[in-house]
C-alpha positions as CSV (number, residue, x, y, z in Angstrom):
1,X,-5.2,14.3,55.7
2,X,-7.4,17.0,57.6
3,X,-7.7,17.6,61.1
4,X,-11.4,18.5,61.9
5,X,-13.2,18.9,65.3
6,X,-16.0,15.8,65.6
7,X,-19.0,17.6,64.9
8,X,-17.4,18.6,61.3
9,X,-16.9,14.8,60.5
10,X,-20.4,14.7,58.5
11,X,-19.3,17.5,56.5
12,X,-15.3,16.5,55.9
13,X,-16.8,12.9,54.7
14,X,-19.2,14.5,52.5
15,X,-17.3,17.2,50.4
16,X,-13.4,16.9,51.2
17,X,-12.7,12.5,52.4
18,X,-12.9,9.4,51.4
19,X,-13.1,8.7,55.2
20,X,-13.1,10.3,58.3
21,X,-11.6,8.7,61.9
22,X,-13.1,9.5,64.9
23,X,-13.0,8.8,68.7
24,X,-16.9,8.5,68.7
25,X,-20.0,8.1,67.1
26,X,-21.2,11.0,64.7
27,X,-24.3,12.8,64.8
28,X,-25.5,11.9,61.6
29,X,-27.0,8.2,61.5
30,X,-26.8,8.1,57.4
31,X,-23.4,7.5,57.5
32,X,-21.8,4.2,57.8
33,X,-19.5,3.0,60.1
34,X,-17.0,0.3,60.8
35,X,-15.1,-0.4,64.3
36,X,-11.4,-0.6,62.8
37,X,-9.2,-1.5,66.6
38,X,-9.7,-1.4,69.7
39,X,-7.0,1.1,70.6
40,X,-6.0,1.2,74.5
41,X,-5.9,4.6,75.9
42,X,-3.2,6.1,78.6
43,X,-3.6,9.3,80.4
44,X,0.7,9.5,81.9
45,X,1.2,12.1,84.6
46,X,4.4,13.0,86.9
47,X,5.1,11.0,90.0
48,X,4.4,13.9,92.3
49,X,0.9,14.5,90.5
50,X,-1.9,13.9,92.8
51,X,-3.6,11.8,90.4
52,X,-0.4,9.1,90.6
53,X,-1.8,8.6,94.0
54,X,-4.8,7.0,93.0
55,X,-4.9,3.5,92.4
């Protein structure tokens, strides 16, 4: 396994993966992709944060 910022995906895949994961599309439209999950995402903050106010 190897972290690698998004914009380094092409690269990892390329020379050091069999696959690469990533939150988004890359950059480089040769590469082929398949949509694995639909994985929910959760942003938690304190009950006295001012975002917990909003609905």
């Amino acid at each position: 396994m190897r972290e690698v910022p998004a914009d380094q995906i092409q690269n990892t895949v390329r020379e050091y993966a069999d696959l690469g994961l990533a939150a988004g599309p890359a950059d480089d439209p040769t590469l082929t992709w398949r949509l694995l999950t639909d994985v929910p995402l959760r942003a938690y903050v304190a009950p006295g944060h001012r975002w917990a106010r909003r609905a």
